[in-house]
DRENMARFI-182945 format. One record per residue: residue in one letter; x, y, z of N, C-alpha, C in turn. Coordinates in pm, whole numbers, padded with zeros to 5 digits, always signed. Example, Ala and Ser with C-alpha at 12.3 -4.5 7.8 and 13.67 -1.06 7.14 Angstrom:
<zafis>
a+01319-00569+00780+01230-00450+00780+01320-00330+00780 s+01285-00225+00708+01367-00106+00714+01290+00003+00787 
</zafis>
This chain:
<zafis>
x-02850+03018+01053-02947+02948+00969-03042+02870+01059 x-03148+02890+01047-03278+02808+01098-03300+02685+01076 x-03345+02580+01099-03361+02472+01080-03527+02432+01159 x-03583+02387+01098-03741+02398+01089-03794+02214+01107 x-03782+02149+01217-03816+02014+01245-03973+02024+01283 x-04022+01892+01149-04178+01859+01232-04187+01775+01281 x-04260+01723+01346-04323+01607+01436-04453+01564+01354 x-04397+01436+01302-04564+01367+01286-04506+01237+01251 x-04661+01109+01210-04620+00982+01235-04599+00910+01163 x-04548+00807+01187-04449+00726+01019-04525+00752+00908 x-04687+00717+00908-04796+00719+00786-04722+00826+00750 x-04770+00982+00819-04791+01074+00771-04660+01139+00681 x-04566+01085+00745-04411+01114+00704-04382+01005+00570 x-04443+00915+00580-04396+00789+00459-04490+00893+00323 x-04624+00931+00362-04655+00987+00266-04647+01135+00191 x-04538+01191+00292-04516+01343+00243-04395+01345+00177 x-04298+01221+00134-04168+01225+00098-04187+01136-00037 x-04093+01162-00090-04070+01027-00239-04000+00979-00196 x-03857+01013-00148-03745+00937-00113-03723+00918+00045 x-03746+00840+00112-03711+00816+00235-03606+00654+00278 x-03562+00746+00374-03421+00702+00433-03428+00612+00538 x-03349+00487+00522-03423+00368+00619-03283+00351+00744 x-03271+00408+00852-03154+00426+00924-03186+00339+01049 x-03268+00272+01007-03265+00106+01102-03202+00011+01108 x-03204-00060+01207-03122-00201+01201-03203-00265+01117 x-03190-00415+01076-03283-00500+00998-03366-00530+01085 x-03313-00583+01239-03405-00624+01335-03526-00561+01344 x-03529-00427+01311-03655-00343+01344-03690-00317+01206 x-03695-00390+01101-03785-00358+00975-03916-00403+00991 x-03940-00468+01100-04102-00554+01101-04196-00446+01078 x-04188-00346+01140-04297-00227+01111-04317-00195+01007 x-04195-00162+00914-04202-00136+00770-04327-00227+00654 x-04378-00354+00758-04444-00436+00687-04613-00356+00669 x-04642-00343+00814-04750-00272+00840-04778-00169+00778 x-04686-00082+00700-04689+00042+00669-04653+00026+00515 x-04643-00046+00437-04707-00100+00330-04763-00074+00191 x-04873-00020+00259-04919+00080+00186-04864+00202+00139 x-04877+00257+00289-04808+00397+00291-04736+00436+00204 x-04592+00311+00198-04516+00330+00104-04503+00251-00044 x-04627+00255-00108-04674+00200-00227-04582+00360-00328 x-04487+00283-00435-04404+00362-00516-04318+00489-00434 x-04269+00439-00338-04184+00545-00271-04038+00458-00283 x-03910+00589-00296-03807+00514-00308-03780+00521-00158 x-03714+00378-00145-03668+00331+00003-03508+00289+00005 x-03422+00415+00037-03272+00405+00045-03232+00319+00195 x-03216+00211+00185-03179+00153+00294-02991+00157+00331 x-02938+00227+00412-02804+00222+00497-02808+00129+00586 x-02852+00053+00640-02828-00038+00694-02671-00087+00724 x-02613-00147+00795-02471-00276+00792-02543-00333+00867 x-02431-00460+00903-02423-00539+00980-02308-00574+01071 x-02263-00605+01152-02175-00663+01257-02093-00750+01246 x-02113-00822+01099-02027-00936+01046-02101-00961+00896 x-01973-01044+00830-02049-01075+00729-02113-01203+00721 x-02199-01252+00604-02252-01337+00643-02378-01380+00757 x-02416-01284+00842-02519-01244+00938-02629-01280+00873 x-02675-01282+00784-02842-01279+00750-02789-01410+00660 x-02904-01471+00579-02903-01552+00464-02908-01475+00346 x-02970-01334+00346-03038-01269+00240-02944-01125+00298 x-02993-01019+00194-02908-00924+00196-03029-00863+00287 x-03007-00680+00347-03104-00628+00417-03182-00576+00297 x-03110-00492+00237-03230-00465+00110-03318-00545+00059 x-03274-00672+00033-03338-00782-00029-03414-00785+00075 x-03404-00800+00175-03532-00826+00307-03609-00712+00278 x-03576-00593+00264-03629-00457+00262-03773-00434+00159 x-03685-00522+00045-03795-00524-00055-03907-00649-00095 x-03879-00757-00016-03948-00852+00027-04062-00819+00088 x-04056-00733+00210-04131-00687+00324-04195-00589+00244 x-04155-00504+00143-04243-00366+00116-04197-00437-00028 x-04304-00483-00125-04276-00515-00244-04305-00386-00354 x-04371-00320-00270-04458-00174-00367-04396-00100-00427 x-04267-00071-00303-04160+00012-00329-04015-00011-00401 x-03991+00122-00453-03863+00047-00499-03724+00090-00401 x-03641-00013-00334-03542+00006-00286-03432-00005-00364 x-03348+00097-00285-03219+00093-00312-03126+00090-00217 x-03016+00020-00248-02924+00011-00189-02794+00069-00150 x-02770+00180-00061-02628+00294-00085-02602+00371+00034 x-02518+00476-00005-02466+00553+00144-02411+00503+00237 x-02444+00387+00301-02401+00268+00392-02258+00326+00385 x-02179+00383+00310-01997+00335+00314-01956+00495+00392 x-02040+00559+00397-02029+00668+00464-02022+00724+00597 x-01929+00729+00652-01911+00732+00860-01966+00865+00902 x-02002+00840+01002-02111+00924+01100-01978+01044+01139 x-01890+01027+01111-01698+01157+01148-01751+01219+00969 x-01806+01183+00866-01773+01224+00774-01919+01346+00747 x-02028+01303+00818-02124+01355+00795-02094+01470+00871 x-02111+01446+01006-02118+01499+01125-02048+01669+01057 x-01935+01633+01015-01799+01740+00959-01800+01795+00884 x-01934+01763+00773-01953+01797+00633-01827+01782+00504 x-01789+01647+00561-01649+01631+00457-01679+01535+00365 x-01802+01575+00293-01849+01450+00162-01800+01479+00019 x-01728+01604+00004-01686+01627-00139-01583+01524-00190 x-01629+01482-00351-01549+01387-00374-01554+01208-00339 x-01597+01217-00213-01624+01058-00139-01676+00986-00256 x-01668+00889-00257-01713+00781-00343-01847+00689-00303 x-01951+00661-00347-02050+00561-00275-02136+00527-00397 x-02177+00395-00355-02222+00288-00438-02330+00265-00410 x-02409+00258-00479-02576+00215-00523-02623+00120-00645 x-02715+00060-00598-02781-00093-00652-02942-00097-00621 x-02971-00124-00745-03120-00145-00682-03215-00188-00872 x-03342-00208-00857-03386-00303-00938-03445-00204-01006 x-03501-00069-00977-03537+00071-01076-03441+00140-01065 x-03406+00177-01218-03304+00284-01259-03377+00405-01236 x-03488+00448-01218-03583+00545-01179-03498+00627-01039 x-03562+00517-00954-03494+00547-00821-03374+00554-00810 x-03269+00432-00861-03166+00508-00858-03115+00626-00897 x-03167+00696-01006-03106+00838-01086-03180+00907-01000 x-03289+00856-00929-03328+00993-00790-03252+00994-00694 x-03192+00868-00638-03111+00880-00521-02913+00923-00583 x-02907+00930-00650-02766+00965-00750-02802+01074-00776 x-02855+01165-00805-02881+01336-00808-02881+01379-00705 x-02930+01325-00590-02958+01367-00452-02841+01405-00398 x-02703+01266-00382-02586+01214-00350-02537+01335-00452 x-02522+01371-00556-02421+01460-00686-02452+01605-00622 x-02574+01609-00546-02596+01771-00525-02503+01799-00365 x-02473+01706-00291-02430+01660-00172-02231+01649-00168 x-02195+01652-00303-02094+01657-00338-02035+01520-00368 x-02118+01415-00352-02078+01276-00286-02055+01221-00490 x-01952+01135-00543-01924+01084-00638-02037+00946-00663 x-02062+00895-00713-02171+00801-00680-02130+00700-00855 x-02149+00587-00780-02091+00446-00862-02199+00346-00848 x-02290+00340-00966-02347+00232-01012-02333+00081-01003 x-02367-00012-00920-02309-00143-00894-02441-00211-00974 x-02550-00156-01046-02626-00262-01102-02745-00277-00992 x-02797-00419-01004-02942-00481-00961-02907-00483-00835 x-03028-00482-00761-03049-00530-00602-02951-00646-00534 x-02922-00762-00666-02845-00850-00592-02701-00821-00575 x-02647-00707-00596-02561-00646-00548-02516-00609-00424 x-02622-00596-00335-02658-00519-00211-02587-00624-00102 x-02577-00734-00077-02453-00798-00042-02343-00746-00034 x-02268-00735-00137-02132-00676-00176-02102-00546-00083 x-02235-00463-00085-02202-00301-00062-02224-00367+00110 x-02301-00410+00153-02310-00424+00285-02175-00506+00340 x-02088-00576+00306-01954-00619+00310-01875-00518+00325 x-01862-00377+00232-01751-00304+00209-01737-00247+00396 x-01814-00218+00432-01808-00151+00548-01758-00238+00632 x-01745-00380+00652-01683-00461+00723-01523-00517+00677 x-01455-00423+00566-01348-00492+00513-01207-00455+00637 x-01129-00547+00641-01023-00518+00741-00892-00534+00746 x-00849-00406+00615-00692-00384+00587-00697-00439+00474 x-00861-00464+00399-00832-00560+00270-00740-00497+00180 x-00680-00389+00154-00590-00342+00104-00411-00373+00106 x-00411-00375+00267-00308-00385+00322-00266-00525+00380 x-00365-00626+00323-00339-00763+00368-00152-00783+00311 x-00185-00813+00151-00084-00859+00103+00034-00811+00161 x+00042-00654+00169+00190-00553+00213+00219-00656+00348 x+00099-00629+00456+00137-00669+00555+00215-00805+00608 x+00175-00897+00474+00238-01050+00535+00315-01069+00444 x+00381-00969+00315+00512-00938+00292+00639-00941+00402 x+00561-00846+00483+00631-00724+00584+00686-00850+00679 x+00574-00890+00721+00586-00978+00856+00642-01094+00812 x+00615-01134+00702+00714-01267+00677+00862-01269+00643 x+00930-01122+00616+01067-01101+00570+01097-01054+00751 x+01035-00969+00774+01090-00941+00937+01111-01100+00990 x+01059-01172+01012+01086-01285+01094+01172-01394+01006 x+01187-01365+00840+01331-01423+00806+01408-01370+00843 x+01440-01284+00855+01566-01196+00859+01590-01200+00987 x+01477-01203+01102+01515-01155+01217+01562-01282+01288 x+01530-01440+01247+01624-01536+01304+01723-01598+01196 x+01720-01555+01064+01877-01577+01017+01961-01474+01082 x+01899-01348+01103+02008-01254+01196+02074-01309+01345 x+01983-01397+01383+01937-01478+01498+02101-01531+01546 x+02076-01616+01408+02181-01754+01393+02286-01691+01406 x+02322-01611+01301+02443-01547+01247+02502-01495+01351 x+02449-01383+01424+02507-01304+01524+02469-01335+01653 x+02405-01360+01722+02398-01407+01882+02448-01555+01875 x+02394-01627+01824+02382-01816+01832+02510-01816+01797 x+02536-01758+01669+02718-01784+01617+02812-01757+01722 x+02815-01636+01808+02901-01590+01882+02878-01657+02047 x+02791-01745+02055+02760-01809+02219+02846-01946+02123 x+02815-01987+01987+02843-02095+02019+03019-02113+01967 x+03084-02048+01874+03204-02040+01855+03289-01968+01907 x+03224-01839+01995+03338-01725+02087+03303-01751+02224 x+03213-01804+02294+03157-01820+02357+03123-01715+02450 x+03037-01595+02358+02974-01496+02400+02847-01476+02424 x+02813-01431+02503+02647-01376+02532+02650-01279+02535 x+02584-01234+02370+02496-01096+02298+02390-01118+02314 x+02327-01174+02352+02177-01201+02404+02127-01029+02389 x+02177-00940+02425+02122-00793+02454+02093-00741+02358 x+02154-00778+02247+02152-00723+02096+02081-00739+01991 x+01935-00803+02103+01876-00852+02008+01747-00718+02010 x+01732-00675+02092+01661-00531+02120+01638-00423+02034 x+01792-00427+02005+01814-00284+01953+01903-00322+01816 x+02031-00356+01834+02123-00380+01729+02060-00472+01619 x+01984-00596+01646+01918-00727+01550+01796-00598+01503 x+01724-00524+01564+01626-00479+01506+01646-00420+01402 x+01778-00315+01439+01819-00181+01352+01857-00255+01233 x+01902-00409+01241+01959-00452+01127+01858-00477+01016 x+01708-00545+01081+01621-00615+01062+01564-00481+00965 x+01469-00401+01062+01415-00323+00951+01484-00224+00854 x+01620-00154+00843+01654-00158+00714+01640-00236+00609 x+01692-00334+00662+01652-00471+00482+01546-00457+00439 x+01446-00510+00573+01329-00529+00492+01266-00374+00421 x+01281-00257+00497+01251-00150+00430+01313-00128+00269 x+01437-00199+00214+01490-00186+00098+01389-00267+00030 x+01380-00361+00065+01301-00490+00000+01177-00468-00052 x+01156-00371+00049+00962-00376+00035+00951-00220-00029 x+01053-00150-00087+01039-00051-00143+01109-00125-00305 x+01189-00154-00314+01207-00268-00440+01120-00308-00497 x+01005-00362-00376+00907-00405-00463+00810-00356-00498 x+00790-00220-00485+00721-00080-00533+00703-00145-00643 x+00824-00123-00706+00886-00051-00848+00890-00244-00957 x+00929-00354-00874+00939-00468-00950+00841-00469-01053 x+00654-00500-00989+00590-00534-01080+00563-00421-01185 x+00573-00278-01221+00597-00241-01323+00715-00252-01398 x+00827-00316-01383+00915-00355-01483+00863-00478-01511 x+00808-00576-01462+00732-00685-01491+00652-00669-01595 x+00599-00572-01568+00470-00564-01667+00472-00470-01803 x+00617-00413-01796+00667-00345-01903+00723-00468-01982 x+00837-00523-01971+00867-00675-02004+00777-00748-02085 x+00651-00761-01988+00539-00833-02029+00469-00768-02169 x+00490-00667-02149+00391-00569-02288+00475-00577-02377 x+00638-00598-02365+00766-00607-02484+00681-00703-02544 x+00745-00808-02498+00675-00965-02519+00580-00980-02594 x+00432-00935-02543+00308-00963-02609+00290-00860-02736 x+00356-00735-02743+00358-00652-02844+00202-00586-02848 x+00179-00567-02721+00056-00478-02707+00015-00486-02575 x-00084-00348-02560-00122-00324-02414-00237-00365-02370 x-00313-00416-02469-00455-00466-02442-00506-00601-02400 x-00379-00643-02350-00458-00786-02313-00439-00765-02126 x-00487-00824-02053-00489-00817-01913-00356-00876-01865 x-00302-00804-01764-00193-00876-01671-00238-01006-01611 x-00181-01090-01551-00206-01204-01465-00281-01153-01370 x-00371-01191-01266-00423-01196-01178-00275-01110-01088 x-00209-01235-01027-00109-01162-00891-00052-01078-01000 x-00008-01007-01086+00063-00895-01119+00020-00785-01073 x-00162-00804-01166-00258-00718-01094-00280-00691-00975 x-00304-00768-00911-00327-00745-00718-00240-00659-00697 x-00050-00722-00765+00060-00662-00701+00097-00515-00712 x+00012-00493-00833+00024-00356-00848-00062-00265-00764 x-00168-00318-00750-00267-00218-00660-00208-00230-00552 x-00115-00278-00485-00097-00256-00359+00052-00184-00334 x+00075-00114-00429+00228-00037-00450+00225+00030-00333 x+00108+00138-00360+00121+00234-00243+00150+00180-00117 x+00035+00084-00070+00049+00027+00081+00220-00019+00128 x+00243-00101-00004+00394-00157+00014+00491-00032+00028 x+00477+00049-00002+00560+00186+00022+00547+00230+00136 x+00422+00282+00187+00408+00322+00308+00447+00200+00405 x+00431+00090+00432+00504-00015+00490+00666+00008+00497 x+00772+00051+00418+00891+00069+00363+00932+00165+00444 x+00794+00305+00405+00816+00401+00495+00845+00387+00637 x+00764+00305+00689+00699+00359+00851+00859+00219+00889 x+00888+00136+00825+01054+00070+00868+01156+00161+00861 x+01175+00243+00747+01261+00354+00769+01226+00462+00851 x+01180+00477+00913+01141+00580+01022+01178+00462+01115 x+01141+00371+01162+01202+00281+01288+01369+00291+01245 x+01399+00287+01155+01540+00257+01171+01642+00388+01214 x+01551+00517+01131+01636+00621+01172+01619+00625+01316 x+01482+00661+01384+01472+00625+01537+01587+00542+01626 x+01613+00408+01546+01682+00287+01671+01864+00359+01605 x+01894+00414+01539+02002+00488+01460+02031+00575+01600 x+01935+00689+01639+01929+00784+01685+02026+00755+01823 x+01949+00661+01912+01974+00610+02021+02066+00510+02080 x+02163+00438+01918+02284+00352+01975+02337+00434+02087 x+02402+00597+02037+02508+00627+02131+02467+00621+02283 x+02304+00624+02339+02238+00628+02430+02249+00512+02518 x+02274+00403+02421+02264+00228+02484+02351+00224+02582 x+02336+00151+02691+02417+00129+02839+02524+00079+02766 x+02503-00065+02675+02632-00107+02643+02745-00026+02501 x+02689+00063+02455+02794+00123+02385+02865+00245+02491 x+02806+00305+02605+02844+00369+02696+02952+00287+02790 x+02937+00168+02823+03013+00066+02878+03168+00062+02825 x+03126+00039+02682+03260+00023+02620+03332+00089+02625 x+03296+00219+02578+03360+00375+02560+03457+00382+02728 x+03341+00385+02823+03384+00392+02946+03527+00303+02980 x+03474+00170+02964+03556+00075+02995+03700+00074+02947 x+03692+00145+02787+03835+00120+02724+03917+00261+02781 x+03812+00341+02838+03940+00437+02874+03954+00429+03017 x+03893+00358+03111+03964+00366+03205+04055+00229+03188 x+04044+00193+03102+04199+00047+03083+04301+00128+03056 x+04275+00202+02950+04400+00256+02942+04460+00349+03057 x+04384+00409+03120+04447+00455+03190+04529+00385+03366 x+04418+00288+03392+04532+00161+03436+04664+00147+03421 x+04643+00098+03267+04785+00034+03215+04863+00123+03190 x+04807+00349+03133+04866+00441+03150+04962+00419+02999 x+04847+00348+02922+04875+00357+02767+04734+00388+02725 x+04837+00446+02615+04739+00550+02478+04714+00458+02344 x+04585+00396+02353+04565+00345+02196+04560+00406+02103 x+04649+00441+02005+04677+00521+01889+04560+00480+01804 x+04514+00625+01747+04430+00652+01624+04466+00741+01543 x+04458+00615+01410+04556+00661+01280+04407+00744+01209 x+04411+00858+01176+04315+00912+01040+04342+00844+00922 x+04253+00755+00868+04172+00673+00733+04141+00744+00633 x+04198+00800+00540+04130+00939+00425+04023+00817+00376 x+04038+00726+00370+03992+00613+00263+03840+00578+00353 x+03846+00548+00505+03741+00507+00563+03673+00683+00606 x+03701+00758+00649+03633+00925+00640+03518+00926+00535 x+03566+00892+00395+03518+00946+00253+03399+00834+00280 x+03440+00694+00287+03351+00626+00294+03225+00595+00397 x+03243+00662+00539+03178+00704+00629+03072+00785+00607 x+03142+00890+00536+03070+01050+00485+03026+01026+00428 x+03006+00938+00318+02927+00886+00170+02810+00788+00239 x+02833+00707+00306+02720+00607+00388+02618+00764+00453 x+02636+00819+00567+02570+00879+00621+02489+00991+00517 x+02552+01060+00410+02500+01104+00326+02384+01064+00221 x+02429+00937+00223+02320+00851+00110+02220+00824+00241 x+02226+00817+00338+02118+00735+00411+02027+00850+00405 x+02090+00998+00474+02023+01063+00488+01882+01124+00364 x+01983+01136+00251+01889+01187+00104+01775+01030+00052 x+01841+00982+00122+01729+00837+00063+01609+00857+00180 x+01627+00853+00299+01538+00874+00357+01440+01005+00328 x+01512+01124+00319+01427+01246+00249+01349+01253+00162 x+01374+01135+00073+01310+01121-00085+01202+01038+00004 x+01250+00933+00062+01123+00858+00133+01001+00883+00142 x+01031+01013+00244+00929+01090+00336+00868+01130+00207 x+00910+01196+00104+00862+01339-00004+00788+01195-00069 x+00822+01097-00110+00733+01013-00158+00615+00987-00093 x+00633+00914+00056+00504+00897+00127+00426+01030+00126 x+00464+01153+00160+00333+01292+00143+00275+01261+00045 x+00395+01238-00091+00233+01302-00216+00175+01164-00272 x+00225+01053-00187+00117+00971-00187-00017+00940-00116 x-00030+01085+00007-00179+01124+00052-00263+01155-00041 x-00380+01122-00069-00469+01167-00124-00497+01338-00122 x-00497+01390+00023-00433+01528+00036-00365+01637-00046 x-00253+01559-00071-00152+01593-00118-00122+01571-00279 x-00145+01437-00301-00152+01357-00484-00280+01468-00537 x-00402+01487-00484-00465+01574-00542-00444+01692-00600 x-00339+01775-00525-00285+01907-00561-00224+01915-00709 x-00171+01729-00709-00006+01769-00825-00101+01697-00952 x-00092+01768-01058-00081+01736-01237-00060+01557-01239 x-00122+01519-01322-00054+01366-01334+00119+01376-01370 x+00123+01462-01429+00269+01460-01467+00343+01520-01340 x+00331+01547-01259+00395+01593-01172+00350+01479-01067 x+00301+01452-01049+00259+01356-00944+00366+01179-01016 x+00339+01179-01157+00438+01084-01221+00582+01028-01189 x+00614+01190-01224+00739+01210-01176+00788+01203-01078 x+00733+01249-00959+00763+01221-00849+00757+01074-00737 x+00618+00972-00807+00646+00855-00792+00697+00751-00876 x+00745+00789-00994+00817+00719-01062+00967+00764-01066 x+00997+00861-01129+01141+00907-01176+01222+00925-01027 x+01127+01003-00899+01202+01013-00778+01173+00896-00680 x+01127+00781-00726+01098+00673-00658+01236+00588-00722 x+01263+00600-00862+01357+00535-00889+01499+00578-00822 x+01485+00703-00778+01581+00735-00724+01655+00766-00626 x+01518+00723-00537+01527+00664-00411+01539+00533-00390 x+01499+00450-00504+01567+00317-00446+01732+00293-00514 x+01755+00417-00604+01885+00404-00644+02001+00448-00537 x+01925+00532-00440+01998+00608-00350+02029+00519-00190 x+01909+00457-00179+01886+00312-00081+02026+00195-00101 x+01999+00176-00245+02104+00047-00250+02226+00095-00272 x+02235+00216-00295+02428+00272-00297+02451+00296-00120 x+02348+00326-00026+02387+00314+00095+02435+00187+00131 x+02369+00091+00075+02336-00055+00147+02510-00125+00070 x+02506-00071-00017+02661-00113-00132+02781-00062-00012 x+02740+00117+00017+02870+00133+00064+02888+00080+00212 x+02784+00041+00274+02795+00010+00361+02917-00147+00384 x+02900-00211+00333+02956-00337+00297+03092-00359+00222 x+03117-00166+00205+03223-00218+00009+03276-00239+00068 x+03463-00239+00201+03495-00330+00224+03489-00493+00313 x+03371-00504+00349+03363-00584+00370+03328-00770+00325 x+03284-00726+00191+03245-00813+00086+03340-00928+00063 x+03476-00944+00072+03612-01029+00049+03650-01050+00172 x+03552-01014+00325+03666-01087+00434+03628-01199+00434 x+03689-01318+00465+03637-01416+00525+03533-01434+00666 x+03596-01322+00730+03521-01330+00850+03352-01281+00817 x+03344-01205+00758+03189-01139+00699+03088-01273+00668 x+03146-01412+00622+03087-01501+00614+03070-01606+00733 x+02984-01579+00818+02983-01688+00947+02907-01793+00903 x+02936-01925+00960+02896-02024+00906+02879-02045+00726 x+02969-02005+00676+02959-02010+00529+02821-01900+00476 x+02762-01859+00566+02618-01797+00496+02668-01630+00523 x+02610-01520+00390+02643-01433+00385+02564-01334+00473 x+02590-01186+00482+02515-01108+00593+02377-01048+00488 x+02329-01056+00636+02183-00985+00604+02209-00866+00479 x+02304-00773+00505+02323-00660+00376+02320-00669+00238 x+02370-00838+00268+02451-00850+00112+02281-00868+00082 x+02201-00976+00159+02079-01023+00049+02007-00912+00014 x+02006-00848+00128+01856-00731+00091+01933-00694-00039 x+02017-00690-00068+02071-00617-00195+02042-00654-00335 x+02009-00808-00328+01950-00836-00429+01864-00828-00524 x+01724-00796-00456+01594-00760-00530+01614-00587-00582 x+01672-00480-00503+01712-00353-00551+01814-00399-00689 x+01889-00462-00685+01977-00438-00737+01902-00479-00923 x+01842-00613-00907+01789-00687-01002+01673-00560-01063 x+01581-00481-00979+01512-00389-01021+01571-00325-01095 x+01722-00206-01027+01748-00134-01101+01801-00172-01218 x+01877-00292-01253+01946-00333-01392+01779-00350-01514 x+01725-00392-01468+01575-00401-01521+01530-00247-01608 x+01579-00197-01496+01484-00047-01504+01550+00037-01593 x+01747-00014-01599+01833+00060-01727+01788-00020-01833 x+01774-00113-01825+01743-00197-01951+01622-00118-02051 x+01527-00084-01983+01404-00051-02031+01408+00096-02071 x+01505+00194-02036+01527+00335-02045+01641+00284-02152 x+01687+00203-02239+01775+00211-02324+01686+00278-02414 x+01750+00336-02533+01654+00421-02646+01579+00347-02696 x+01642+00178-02745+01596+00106-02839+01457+00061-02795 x+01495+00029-02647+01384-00050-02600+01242+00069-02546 x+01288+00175-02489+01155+00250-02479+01091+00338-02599 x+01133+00309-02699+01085+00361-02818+00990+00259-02870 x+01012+00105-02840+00889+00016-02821+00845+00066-02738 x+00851+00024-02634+00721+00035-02519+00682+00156-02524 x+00720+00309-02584+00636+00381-02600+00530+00401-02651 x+00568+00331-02829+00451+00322-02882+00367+00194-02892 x+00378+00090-02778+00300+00026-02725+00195+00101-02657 x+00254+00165-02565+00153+00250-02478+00078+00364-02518 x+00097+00370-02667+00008+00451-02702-00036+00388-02821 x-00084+00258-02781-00170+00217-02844-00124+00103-02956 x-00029+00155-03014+00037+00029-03099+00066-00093-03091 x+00044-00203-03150+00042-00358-03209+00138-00397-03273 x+00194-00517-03180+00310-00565-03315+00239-00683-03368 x+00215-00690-03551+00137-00782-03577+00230-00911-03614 x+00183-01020-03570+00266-01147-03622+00278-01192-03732 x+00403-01220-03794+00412-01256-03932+00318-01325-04017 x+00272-01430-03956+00158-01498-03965+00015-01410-03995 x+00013-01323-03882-00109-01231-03962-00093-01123-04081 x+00030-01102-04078+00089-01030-04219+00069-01093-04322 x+00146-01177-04347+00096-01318-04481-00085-01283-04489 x-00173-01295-04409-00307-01331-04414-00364-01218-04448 x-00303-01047-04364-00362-00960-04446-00326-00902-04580 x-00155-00949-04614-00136-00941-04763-00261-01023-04857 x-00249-01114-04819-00337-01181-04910-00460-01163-04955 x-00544-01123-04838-00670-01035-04840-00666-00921-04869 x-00542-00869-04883-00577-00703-05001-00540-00753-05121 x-00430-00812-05150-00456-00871-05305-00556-00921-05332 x-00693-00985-05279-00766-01067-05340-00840-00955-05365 
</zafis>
């Protein structure tokens, strides 16, 4: 295919186009003043960013159309990366436009629809702020997940602290100092990976609850319910990428100098002393071994199969109902499959005394809490009685208050 470039000068180019494309910094709009004329009723799509927010007093468009009052600007494309053009990967993309003629905009939104590009109406020029922000946002998605993440890792990781190194220097008078590497980690991100997949699933039982309650679906969630929900996904993939550290630091105990040490060490004692430490077969600890490693493994599998078809990639392919199912019904059953690991891990250990150091219980038992409170939640709501409400809540139905019953009896008798 040919491609056919002319050469000629801003005039001549401002006046052979309707729609022209402003791929300047703001710094260099001064010319645009001079030329003025030229562009008397031409639409002027300004892409512009900036380097920070807050940079100007005024937006660039707003400068744009200050400087050239003739014309009508608009504001858009900006959210679009130079990897996306370059590649021709605009089908679908999303981008936002603003500007003070609906004229121009429905010219620059046909343009964008023939381009494959989805295109979202933000209203008037004083919008153009907002859109010049989006391109500077940083993890605004992933804020909340992240200081979830980071604030349970660093509970956990010095109550683990206390419990197991500090406890054992200061009552056995041992130095595990080493264990804080590998063994405190492996402990660390399991929990929090239960935790922060728990809380996938919390704020929609929250907000099922909430719709019992109010006896309809039309009024708005709270503010943080809302937030909490938009950020399911992120909090999952967070969950994810801890269970992948944990199977990893899993992988490599047998590798550690000091579990090699031990192994080493206890058999050349015995053979010193030229005694055999007897090992009795456990039918009882086998079953329960085999059941831990089994659940870890299928919980993690479901993991992974969750994080794929939560790619955009991937969620695109599947039916809502299939895509449903798979983050709801097999999400529930991955965190059902999570906390029977985390259960068997512990079942006998729950009644020793020793399991409690310093009176405070182990890291296992807590993470267990928020799973556990979900899933009783989550039978509650799958009873017949109760999702036969919330069904026909969700499709639309009102429970009216007695009070408004009395008021509309009365007004059909009258």
């Amino acid at each position: 295919m040919c491609v056919f470039v002319q050469s000629m000068s801003h005039a001549a180019a401002a006046q052979s186009a309707n729609i022209i494309f402003i791929c300047v910094h703001r710094e260099h709009y001064g010319f645009l003043e001079t030329m003025a004329p030229h562009l008397e009723g031409k639409v002027l799509v300004d892409l512009s960013n900036n380097l920070k927010k807050g940079m100007y007093p005024e937006a660039n468009a707003a400068y744009l159309q200050r400087l050239v009052p003739g014309a009508a600007v608009v504001k858009g494309l900006n959210t679009l990366s130079a990897w996306a053009l370059q590649n021709g990967l605009l089908a679908g993309k999303q981008v936002y436009l603003c500007g003070n003629s609906a004229k121009a905009k429905q010219a620059v939104g046909e343009m964008a629809t023939k381009l494959g590009l989805t295109v979202l109406d933000r209203g008037s020029l004083s919008a153009a702020r907002e859109l010049e922000d989006f391109p500077l946002r940083l993890f605004q998605e992933w804020r909340l997940p992240l200081l979830v993440a980071i604030g349970l890792i660093a509970f956990f990781f010095f109550y683990l602290l206390i419990r197991d190194v500090i406890y054992a220097a200061v009552e056995q008078d041992k130095n595990i100092s080493y264990r804080i590497m590998i063994s405190l980690a492996n402990k660390v991100f399991p929990i929090v990976s239960l935790i922060m997949l728990s809380l996938c699933y919390l704020p929609g039982v929250i907000a099922a609850f909430l719709q019992l309650y109010r006896g309809t679906k039309y009024r708005r969630f709270p503010d943080w319910l809302d937030r909490w929900m938009l950020c399911r996904k992120q909090m999952g993939l967070v969950a994810l990428g801890l269970a992948f550290l944990h199977a990893i630091y899993t992988f490599i105990i047998p590798i550690r100098y000091a579990v090699r040490h031990k192994l080493i060490s206890t058999v050349v004692n015995e053979m010193k002393n030229n005694k055999t430490t007897p090992f009795y077969f456990d039918d009882t600890e086998a079953w329960g071994t085999d059941s831990f490693y089994v659940l870890g493994i299928l919980g993690f599998f479901l993991y992974v199969l969750l994080g794929l078809t939560s790619l955009p990639s991937v969620g695109g392919t599947l039916s809502w109902r299939e895509f449903s199912f798979v983050q709801s019904k097999l999400g529930h059953l991955t965190l059902f499959i999570c906390t029977a690991h985390g259960y068997i891990y512990g079942w006998n250990k729950f009644l020793r005394p020793s399991t409690y150091k310093w009176y405070t219980p182990p890291g296992y038992m807590l993470c267990l809490i928020v799973p556990s409170i979900v899933l009783v939640l989550k039978f509650l709501i799958l009873l017949p009685c109760v999702d036969r409400t919330l069904t026909r809540i969700r499709q639309g139905w009102e429970r009216t208050e007695p009070k408004e019953e009395m008021v509309m009896t009365k007004a059909t008798n009258l």
